[in-house]
Backbone as CSV, one residue per row, in Angstrom:
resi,resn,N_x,N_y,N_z,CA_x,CA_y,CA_z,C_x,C_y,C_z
1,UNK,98.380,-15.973,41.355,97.229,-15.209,40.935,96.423,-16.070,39.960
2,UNK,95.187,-16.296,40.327,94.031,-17.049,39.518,93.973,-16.049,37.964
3,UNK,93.728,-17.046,36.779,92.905,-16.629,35.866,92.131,-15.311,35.959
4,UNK,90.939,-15.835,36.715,90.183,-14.664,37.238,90.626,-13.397,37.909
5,UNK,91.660,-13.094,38.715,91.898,-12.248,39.103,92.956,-11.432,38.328
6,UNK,93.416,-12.371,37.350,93.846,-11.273,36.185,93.132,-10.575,35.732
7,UNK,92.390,-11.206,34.997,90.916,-10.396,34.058,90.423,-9.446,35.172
8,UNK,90.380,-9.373,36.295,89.673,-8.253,36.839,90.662,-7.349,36.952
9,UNK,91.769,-7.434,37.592,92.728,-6.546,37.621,93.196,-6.011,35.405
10,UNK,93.572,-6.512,34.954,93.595,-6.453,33.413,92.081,-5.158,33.154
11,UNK,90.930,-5.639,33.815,89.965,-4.374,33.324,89.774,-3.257,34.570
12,UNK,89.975,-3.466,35.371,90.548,-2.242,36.437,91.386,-1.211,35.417
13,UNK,92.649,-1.955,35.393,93.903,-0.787,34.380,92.944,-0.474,33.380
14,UNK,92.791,-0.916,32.470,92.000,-0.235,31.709,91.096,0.582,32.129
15,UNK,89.981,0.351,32.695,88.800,1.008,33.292,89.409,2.580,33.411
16,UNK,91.005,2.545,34.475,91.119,3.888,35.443,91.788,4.773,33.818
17,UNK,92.472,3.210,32.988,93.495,4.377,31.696,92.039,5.146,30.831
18,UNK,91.206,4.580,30.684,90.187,5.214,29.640,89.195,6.291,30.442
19,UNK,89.122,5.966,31.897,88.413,6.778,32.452,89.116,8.727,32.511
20,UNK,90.659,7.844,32.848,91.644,9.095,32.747,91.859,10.070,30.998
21,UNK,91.157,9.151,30.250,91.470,9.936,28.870,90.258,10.379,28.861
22,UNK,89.266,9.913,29.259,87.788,10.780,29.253,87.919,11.931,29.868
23,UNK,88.004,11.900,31.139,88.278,13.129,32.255,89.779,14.137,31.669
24,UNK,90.134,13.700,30.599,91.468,14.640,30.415,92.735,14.407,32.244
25,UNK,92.793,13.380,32.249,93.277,13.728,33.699,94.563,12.916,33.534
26,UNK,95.949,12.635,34.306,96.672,11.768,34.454,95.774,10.371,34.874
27,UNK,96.629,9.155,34.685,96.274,8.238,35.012,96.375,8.051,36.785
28,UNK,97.431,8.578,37.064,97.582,7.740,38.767,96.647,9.283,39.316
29,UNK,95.644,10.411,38.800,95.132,11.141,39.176,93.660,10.132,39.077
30,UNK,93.481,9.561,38.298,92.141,8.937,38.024,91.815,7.780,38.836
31,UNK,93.148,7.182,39.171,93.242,5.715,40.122,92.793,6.704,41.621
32,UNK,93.714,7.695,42.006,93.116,8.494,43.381,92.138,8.870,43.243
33,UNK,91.071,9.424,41.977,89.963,10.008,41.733,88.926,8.648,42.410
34,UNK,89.486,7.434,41.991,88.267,6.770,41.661,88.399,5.682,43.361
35,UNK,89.862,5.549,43.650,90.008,4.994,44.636,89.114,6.012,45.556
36,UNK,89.205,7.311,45.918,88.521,8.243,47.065,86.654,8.042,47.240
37,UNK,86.586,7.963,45.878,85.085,8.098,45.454,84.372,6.669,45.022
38,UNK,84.716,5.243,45.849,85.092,4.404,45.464,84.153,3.330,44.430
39,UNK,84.817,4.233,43.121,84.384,3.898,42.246,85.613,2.174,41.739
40,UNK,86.416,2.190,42.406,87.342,0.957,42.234,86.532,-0.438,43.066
41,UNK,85.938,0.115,43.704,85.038,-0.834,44.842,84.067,-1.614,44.539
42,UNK,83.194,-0.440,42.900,81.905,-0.665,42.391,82.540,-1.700,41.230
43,UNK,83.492,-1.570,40.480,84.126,-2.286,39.434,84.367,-3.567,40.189
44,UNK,85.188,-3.830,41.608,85.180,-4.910,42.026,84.211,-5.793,42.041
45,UNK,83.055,-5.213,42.796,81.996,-5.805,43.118,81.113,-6.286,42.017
46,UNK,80.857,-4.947,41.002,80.303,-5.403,39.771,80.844,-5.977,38.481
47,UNK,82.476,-6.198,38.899,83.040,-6.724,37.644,82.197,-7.590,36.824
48,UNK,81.261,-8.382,36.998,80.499,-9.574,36.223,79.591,-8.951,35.642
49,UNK,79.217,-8.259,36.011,78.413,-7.073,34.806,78.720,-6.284,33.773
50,UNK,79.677,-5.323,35.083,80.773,-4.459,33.932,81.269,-4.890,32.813
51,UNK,82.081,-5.863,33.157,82.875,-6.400,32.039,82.275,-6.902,30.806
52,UNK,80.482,-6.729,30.846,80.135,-7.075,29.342,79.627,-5.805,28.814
53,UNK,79.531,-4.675,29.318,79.661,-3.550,28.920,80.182,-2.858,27.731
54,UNK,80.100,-2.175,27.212,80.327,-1.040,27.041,81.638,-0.651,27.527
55,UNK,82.562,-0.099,26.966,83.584,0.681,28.221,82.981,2.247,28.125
56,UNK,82.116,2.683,27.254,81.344,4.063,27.189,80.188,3.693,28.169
57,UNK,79.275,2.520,28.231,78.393,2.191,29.597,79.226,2.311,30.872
58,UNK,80.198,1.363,31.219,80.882,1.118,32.543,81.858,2.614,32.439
59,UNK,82.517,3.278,31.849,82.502,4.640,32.287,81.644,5.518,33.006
60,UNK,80.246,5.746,31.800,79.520,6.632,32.153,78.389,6.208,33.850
61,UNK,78.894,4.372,34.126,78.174,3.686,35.989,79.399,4.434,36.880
62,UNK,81.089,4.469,36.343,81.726,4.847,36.800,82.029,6.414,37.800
63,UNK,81.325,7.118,36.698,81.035,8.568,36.647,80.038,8.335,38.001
64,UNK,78.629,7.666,37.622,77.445,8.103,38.110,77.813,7.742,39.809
65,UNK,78.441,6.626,39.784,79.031,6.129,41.445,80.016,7.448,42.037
66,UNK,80.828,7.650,41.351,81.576,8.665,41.961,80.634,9.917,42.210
67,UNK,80.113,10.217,41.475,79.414,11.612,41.750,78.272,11.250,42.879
68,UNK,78.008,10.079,43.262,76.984,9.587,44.279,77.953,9.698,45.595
69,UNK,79.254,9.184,45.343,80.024,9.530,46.054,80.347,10.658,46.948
70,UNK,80.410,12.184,46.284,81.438,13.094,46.618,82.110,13.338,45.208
71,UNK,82.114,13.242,44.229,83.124,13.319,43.206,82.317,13.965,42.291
72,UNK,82.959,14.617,41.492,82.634,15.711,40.297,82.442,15.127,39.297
73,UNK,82.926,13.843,38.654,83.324,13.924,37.654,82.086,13.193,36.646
């Protein structure tokens, strides 16, 4: 595993643990929340953005993708 693909995976976990304390939700509920509504897809793709964020910004892109999705949250 590259450097790089730590750091993305390293802010994934985070991303789904803080997203899950926002939403009041379990964690492996927030990884299915976000995997369905694929808000894990948008973090991939936009990791080079995200990651200079905010984790209150890249939450609240998190939110806005899922709910573009199908998702409530």
């Amino acid at each position: 595993m590259t450097t790089a693909d730590k750091n993305l995976l390293d802010y994934i976990v985070v991303c789904i643990s803080e997203f899950a304390n926002r939403n009041e939700m379990h964690m492996r509920d927030a990884y299915i929340y976000l995997k369905k509504h694929k808000g894990l897809d948008f973090l991939k793709e936009f990791y080079d953005v995200e990651h200079t964020l905010s984790f209150d910004e890249a939450l609240d892109d998190l939110a806005a993708i899922c709910r573009k999705n199908g998702g409530a949250a």
